[in-house]
Backbone as XML, in Angstrom:
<?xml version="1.0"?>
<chain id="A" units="angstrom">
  <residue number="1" name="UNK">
    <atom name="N" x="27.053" y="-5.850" z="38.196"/>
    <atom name="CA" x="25.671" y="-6.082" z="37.867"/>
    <atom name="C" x="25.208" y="-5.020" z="36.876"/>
  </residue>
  <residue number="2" name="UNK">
    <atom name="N" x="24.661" y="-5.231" z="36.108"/>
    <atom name="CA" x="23.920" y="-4.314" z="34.551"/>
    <atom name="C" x="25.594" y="-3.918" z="33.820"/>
  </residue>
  <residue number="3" name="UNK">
    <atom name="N" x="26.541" y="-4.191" z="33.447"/>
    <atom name="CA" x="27.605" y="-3.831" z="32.856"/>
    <atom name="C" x="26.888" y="-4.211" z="31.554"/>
  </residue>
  <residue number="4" name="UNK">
    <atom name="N" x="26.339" y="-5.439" z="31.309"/>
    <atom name="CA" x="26.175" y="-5.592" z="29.376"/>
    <atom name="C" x="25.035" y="-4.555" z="29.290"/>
  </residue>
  <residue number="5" name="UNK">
    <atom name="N" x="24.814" y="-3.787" z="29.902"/>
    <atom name="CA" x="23.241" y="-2.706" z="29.518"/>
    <atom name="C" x="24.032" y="-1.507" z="29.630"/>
  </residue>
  <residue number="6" name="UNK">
    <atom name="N" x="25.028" y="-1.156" z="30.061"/>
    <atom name="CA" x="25.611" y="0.132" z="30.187"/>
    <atom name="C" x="26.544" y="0.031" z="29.026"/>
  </residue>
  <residue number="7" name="UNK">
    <atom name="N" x="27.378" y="-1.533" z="28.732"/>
    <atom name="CA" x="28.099" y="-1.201" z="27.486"/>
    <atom name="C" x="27.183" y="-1.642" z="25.997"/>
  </residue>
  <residue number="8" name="UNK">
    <atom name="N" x="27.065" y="-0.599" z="25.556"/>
    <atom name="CA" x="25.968" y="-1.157" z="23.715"/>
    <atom name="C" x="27.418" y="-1.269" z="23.122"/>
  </residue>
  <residue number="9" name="UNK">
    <atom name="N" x="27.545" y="-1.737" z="22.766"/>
    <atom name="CA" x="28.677" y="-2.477" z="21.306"/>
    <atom name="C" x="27.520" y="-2.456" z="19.892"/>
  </residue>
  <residue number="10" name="UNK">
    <atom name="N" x="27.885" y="-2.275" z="19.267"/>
    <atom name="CA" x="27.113" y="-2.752" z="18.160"/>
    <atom name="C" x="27.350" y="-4.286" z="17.440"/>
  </residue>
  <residue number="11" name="UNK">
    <atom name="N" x="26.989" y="-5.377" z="18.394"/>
    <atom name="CA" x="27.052" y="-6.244" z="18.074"/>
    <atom name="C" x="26.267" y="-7.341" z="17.387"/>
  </residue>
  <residue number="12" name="UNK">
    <atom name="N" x="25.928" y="-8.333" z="16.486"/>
    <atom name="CA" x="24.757" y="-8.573" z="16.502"/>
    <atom name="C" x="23.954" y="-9.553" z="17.244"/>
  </residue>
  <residue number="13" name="UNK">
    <atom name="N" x="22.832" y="-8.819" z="17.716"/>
    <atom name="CA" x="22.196" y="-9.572" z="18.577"/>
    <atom name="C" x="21.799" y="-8.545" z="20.100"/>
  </residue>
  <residue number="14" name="UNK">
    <atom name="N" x="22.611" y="-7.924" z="19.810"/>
    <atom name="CA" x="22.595" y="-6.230" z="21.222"/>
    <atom name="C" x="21.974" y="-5.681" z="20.938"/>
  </residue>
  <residue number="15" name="UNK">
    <atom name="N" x="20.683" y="-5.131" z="21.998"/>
    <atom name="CA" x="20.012" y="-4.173" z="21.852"/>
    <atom name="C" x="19.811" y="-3.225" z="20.755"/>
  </residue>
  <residue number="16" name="UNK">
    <atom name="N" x="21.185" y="-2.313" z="21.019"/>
    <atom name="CA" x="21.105" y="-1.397" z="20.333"/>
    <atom name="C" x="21.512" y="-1.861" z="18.438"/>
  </residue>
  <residue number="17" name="UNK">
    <atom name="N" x="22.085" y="-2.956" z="18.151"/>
    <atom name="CA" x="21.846" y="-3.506" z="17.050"/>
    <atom name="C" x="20.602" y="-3.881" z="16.520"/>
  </residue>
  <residue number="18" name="UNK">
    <atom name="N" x="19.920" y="-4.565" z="17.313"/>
    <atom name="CA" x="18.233" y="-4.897" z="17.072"/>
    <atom name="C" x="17.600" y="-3.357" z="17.042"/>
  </residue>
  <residue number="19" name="UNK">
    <atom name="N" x="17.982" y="-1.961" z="17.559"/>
    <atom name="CA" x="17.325" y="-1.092" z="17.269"/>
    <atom name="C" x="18.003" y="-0.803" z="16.123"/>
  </residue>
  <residue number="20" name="UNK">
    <atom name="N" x="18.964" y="-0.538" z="15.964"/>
    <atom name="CA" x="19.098" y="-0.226" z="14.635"/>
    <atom name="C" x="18.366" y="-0.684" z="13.598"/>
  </residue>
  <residue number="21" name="UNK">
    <atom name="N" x="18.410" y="-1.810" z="13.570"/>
    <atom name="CA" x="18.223" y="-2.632" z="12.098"/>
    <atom name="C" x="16.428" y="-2.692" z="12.066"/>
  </residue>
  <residue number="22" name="UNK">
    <atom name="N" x="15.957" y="-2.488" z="13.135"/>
    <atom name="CA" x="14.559" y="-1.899" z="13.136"/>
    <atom name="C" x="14.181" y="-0.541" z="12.370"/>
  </residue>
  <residue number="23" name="UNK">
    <atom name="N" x="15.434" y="0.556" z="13.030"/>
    <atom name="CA" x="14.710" y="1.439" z="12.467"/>
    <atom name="C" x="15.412" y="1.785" z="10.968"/>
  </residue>
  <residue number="24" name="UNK">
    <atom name="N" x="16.454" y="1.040" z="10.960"/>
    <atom name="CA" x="16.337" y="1.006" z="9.192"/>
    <atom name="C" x="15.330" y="0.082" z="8.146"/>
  </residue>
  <residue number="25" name="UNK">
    <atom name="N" x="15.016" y="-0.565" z="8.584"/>
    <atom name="CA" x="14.095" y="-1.736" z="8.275"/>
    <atom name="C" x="12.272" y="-0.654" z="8.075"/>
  </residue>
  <residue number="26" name="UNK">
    <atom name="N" x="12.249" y="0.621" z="9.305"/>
    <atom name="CA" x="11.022" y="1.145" z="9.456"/>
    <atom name="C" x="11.464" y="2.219" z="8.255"/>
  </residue>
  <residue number="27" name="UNK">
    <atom name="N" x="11.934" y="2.971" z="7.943"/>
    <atom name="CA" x="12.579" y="3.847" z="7.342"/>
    <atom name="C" x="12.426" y="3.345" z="5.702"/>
  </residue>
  <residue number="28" name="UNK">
    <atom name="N" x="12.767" y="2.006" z="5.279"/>
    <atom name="CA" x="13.255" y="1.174" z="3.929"/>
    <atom name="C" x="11.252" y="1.297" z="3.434"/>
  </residue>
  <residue number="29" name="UNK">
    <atom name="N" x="10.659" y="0.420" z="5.011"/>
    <atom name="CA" x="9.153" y="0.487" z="4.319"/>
    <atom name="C" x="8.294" y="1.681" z="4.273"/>
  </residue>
  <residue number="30" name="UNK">
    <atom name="N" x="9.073" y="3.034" z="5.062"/>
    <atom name="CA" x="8.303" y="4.217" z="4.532"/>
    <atom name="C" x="8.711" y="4.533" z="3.256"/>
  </residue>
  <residue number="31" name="UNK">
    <atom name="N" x="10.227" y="4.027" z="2.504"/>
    <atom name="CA" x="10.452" y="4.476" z="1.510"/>
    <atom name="C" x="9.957" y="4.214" z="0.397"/>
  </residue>
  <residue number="32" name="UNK">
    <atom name="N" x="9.181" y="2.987" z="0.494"/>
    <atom name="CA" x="8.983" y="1.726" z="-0.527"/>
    <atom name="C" x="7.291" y="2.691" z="-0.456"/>
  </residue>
  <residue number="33" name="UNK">
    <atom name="N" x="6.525" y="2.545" z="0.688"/>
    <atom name="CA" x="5.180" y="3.549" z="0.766"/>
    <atom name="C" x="5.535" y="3.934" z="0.088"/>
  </residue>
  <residue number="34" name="UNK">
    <atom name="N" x="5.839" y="5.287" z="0.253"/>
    <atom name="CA" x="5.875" y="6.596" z="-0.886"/>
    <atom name="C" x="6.167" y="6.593" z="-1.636"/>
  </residue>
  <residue number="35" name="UNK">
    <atom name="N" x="7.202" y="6.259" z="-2.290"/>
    <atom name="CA" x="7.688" y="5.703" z="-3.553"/>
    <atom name="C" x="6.621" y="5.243" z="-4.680"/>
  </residue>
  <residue number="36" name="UNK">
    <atom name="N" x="6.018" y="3.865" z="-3.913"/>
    <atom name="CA" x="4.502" y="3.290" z="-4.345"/>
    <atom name="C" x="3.297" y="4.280" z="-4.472"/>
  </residue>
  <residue number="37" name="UNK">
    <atom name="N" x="3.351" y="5.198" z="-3.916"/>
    <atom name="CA" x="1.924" y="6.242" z="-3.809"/>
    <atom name="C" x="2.844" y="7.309" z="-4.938"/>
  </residue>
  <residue number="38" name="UNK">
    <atom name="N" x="3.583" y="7.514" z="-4.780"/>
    <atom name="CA" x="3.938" y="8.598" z="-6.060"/>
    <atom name="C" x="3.626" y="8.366" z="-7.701"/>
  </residue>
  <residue number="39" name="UNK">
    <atom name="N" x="4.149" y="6.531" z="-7.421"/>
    <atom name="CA" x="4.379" y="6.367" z="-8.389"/>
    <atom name="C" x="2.700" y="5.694" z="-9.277"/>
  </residue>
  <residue number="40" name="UNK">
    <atom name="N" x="1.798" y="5.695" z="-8.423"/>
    <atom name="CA" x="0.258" y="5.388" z="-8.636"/>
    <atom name="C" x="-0.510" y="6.336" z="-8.880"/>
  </residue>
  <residue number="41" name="UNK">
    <atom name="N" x="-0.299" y="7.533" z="-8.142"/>
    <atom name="CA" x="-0.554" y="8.530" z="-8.118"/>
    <atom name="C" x="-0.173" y="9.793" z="-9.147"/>
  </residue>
  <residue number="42" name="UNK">
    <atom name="N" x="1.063" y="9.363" z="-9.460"/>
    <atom name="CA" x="1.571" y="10.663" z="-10.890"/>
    <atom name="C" x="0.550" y="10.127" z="-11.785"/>
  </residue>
  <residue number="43" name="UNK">
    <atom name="N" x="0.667" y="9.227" z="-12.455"/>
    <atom name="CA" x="-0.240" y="8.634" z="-14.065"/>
    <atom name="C" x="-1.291" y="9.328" z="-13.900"/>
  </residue>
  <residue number="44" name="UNK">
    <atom name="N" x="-1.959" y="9.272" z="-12.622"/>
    <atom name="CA" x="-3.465" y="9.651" z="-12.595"/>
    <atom name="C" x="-3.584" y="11.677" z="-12.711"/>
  </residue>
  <residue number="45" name="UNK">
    <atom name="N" x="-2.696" y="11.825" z="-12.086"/>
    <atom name="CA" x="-2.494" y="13.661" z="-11.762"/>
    <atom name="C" x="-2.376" y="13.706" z="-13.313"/>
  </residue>
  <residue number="46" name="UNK">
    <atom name="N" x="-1.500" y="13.036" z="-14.058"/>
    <atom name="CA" x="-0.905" y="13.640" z="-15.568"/>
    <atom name="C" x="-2.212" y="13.689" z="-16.347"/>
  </residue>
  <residue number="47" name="UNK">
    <atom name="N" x="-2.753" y="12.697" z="-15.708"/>
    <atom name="CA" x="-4.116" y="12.044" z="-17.102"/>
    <atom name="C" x="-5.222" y="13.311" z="-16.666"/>
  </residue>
  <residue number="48" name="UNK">
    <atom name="N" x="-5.243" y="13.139" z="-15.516"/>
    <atom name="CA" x="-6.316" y="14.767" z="-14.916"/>
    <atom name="C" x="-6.381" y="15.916" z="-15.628"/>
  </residue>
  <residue number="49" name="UNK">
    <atom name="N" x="-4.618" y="16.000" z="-15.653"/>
    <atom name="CA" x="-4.239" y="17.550" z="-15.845"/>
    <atom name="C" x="-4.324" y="17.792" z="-17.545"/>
  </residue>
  <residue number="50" name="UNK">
    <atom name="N" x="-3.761" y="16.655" z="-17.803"/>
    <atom name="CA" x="-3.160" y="16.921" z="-19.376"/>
    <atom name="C" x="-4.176" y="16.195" z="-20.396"/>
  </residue>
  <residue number="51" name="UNK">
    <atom name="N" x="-4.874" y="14.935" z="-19.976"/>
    <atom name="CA" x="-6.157" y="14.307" z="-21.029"/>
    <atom name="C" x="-7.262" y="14.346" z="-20.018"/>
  </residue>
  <residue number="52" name="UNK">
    <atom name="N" x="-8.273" y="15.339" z="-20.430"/>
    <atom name="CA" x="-9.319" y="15.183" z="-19.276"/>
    <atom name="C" x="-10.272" y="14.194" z="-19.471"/>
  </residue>
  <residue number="53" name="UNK">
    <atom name="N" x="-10.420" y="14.408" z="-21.067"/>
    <atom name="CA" x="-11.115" y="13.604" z="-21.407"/>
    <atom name="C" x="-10.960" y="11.911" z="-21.096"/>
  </residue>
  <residue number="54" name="UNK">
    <atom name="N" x="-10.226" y="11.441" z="-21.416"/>
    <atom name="CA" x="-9.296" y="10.318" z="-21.783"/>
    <atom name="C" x="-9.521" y="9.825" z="-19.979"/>
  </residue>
  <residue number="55" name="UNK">
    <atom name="N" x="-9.323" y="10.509" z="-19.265"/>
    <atom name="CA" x="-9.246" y="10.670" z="-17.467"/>
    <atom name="C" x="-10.821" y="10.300" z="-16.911"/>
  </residue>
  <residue number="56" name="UNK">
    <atom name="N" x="-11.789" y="11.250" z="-18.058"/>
    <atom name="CA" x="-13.268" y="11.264" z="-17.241"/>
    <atom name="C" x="-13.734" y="9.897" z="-17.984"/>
  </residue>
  <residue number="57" name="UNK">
    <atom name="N" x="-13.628" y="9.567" z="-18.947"/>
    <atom name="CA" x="-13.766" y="7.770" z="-19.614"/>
    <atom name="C" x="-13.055" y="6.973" z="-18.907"/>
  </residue>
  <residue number="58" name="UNK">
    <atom name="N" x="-11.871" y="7.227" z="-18.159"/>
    <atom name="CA" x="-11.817" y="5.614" z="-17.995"/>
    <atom name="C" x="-12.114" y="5.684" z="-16.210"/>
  </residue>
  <residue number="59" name="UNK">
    <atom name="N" x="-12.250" y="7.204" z="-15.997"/>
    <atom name="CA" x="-12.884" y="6.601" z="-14.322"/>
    <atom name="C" x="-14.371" y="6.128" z="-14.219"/>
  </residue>
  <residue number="60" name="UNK">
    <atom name="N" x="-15.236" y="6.715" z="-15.217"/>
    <atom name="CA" x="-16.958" y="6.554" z="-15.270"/>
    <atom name="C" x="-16.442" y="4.843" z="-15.769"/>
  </residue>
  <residue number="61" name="UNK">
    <atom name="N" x="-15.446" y="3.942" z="-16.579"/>
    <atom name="CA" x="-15.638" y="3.077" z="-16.682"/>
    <atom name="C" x="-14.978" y="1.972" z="-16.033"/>
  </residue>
  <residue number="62" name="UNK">
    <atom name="N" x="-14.301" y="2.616" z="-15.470"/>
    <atom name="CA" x="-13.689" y="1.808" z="-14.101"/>
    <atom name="C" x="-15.125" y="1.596" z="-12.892"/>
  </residue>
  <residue number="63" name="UNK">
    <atom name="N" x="-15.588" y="2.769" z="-12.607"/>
    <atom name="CA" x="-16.171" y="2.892" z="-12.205"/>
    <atom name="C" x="-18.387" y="1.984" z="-12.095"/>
  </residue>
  <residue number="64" name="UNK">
    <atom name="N" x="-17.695" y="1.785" z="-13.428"/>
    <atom name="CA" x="-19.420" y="1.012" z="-14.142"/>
    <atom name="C" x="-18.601" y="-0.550" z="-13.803"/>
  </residue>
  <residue number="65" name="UNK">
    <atom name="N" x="-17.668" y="-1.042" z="-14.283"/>
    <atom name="CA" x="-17.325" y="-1.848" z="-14.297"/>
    <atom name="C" x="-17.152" y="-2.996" z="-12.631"/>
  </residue>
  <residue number="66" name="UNK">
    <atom name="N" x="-16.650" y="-1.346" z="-11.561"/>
    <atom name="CA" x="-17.142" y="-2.315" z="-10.610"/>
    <atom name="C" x="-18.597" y="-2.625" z="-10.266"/>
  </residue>
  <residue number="67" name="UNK">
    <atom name="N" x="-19.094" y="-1.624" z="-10.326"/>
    <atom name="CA" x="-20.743" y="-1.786" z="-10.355"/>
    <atom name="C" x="-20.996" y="-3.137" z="-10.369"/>
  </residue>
  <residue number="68" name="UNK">
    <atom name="N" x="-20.723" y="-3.434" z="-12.182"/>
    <atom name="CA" x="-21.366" y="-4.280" z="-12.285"/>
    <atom name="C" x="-20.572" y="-5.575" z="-11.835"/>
  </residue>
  <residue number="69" name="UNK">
    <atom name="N" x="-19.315" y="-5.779" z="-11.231"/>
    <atom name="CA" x="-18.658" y="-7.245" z="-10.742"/>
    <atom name="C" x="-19.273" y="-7.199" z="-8.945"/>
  </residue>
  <residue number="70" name="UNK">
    <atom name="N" x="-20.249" y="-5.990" z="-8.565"/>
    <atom name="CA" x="-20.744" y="-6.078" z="-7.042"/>
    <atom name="C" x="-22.082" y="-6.415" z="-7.401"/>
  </residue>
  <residue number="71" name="UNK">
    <atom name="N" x="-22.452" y="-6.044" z="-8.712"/>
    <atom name="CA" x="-23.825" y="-6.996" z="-8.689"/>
    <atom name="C" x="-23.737" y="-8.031" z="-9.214"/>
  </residue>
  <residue number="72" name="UNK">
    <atom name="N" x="-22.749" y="-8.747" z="-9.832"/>
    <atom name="CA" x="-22.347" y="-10.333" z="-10.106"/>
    <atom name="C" x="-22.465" y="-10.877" z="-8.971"/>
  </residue>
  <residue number="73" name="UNK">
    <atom name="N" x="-21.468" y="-10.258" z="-8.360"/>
    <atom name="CA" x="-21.743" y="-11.277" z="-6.840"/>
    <atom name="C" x="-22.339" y="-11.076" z="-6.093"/>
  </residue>
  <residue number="74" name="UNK">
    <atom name="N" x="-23.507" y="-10.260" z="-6.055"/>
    <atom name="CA" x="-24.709" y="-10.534" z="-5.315"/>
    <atom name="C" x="-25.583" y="-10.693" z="-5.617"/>
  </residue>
  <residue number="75" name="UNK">
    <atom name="N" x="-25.889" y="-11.335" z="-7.153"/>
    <atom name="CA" x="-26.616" y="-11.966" z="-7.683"/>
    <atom name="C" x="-25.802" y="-13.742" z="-7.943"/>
  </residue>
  <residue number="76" name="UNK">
    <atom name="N" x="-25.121" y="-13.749" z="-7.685"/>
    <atom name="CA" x="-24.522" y="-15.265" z="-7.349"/>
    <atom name="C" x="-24.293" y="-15.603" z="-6.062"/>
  </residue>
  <residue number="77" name="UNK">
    <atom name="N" x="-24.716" y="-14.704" z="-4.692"/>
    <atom name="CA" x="-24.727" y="-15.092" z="-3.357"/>
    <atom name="C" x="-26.231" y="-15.627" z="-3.261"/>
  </residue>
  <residue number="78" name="UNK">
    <atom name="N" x="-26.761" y="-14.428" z="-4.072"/>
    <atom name="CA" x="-28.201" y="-15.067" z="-4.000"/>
    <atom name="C" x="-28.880" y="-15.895" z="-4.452"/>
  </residue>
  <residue number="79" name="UNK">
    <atom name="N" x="-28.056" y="-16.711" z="-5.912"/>
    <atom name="CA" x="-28.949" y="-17.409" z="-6.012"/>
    <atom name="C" x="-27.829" y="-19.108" z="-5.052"/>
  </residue>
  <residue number="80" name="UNK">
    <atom name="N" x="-26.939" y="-18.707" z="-4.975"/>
    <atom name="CA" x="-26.280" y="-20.013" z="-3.534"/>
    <atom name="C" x="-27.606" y="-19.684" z="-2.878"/>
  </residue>
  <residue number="81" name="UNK">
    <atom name="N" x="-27.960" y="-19.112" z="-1.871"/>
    <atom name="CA" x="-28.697" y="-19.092" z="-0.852"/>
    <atom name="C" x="-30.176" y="-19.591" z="-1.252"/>
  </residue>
  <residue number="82" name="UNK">
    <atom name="N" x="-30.507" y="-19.401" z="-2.101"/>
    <atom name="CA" x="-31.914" y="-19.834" z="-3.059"/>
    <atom name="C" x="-31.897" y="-21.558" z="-3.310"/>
  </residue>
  <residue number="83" name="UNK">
    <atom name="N" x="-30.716" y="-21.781" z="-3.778"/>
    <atom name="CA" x="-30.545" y="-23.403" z="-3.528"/>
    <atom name="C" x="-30.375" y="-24.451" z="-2.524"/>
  </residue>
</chain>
């Protein structure tokens, strides 16, 4: 009684196979994270450090730009609701 829980084989479909391939699977999407945040994140550090200028224009216009697509659409919720 419990012999297949005392022997792990690495077989597929065994426990300890399903942990494995979990925690390589958890491991692959922390790699892919960080990877992704480095790689979003350098452009912006370079543009900071090295064009400030070039850095403070396009965040004030990133920045205006959503502005104004949050008052698009809440000036087009409002006028749905008006009709």
């Amino acid at each position: 009684m419990g012999d297949d829980v005392a022997v792990c084989k690495k077989k597929p479909g065994s426990r300890l196979w399903r942990t494995t391939l979990d925690f390589l699977f958890l491991m692959a999407g922390l790699a892919a994270i960080i990877g992704g945040a480095i790689l979003l994140v350098w452009p912006l550090w370079y543009l900071a450090t090295h064009h400030v200028r070039l850095y403070t224009s396009l965040t004030l216009g990133l920045i205006g730009l959503a502005l104004l697509v949050v008052l698009a659409l809440r000036w087009r919720s409002r006028r749905r609701r008006q009709a």
